[in-house]
N, C-alpha and C positions, 0 to 999 in steps of 0.2 A: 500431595498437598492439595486442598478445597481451594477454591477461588477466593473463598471470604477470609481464608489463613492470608494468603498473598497479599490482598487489599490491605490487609492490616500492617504486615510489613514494609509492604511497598511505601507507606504511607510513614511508617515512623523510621525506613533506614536508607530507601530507594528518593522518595522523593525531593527530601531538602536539601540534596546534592545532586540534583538535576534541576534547574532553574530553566524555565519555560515549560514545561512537562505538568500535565494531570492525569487523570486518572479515572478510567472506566471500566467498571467491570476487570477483567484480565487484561487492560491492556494499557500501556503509558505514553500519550498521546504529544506530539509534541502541539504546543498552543502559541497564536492560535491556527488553526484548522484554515488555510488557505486554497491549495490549489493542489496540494497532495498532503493525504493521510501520513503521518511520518510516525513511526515508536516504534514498540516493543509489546511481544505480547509473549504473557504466561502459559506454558504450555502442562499439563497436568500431565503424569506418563500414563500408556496404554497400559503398562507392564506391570507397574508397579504404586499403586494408589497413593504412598507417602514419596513418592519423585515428581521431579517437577523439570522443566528448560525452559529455556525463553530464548526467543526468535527476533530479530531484529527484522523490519521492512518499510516498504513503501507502497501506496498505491493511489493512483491517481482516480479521486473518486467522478470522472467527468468520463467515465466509462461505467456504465450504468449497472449497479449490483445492491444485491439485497444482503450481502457476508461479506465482514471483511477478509480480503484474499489474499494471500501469502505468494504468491507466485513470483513477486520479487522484494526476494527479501533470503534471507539465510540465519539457520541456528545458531547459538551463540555458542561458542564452545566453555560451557557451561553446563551442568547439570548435579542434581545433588538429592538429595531425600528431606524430606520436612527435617527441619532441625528443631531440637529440641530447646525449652526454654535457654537453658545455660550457654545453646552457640547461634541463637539468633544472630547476635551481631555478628561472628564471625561468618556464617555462610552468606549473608545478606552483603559483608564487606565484600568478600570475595564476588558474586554477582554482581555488585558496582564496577570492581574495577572492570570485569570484564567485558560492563556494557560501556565504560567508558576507555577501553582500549580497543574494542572490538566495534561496538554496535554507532557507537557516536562519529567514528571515521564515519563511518557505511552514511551515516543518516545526512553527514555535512555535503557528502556527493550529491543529493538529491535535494533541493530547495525549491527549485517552481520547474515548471513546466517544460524550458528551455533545456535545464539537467538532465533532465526526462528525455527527452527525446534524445540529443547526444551520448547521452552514456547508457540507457537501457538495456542494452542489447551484451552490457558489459557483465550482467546480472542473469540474464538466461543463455547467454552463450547460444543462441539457436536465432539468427536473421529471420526465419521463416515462420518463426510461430505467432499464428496469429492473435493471438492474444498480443503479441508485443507489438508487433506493427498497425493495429489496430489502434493502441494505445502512445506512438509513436506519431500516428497520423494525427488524431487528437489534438496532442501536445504541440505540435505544427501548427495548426490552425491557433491555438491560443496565444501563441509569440509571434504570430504576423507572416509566416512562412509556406504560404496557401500555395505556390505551384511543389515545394517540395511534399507540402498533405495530399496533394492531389498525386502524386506520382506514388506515394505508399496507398492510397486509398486504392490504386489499379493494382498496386504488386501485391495487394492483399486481396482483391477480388480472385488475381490470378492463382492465387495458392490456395483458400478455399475453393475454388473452382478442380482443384486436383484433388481434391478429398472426398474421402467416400459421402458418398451423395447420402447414403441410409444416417450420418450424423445432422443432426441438429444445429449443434453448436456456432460449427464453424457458416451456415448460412444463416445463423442471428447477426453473429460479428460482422458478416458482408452485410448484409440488412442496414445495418445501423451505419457501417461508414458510409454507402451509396446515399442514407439520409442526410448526412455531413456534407455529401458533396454536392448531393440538390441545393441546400441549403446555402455553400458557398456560390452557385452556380447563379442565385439572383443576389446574392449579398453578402462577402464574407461573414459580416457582422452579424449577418442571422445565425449561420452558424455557429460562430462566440456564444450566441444567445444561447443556441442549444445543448451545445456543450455546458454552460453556465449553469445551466435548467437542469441538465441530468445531474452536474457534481451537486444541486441542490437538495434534488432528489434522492442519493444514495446515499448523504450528510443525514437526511430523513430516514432514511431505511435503517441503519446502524444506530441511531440516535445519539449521534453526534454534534446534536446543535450546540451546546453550552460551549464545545472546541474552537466553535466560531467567534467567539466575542474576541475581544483583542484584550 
């Protein structure tokens, strides 16, 4: 199924049975766009040109990225092939219920920042990955909780620090928490600032300002 198939349906089966929810591209956003990215995105299949899934996720855009990223988040056990005129509605119903049996729990666990930080780790299953605690750290610093950002800021220096030194990656993530922690170190509030500044910035990137309006 094409993206611009989706939109159309999403639009006259998907969306007036999701109240708070728009619509971008392949992806149904919940609104407005506060302090974490929340929906559902359209997944086209690799396999098969007229299949399609959809994924349910989150992400806290106040870690700094140019794609939105899937990394927590899980497919919806769902999947189906374009349907034709005659079962639109019926494939479209079946994908409702299932975002609304499946995907609407998942999204009501994660509301602001503080959700984030206590339950994340319930979604990757993996304490050490830094992505998560990188993003854990963050989410600390936004609810007011600066000696425990500052204790993941070091467990996460420590654990990039055991990885192979030839990656990239994991010495940006360090990079950018030690700037969080400059940052709290003359002023928590600066670092709010900055945190605030990046989730503005990757609101930017994805072209998700219109999420923002309330």
């Amino acid at each position: 199924m094409k993206g611009a198939d989706f939109q159309r349906l999403a639009r006259k089966y998907l969306l007036p049975h999701l109240p708070g929810f728009g619509s971008k591209g392949g992806l149904l956003v919940a609104e407005p766009l506060e302090y974490l990215l929340r929906g559902f995105s359209f997944e086209p299949s690799g396999f098969d040109p007229s299949s399609f899934y959809m994924s349910v996720f989150v992400q806290p855009p106040y870690v700094p990225s140019t794609y939105v990223c899937f990394h927590y988040g899980n497919r919806l056990g769902f999947s189906w092939s374009r349907p034709q005129a005659s079962e639109e509605w019926y494939v479209m119903g079946k994908l409702l219920a299932c975002m609304e049996s499946e995907g609407l729990p998942f999204l009501r666990r994660f509301r602001n920042p503080a959700d984030f930080a206590d339950k994340a780790a319930q979604i990757t299953g993996s304490l050490d990955d830094p992505y998560l605690v990188e993003t854990v750290a963050s989410s600390l610093v936004l609810v007011g909780r600066y000696q425990d950002a500052l204790e993941e800021i070091d467990r996460l220096h420590r654990i990039t620090m055991r990885m192979n030194p030839k990656l990239s990656w994991p010495r940006e993530i360090d990079r950018r928490a030690q700037q969080v922690r400059e940052s709290m170190s003359r002023d928590p509030q600066e670092a709010v600032a900055l945190l605030n500044a990046w989730r503005d910035q990757t609101v930017h990137n994805l072209r998700l300002e219109k999420t923002r309006k309330p």
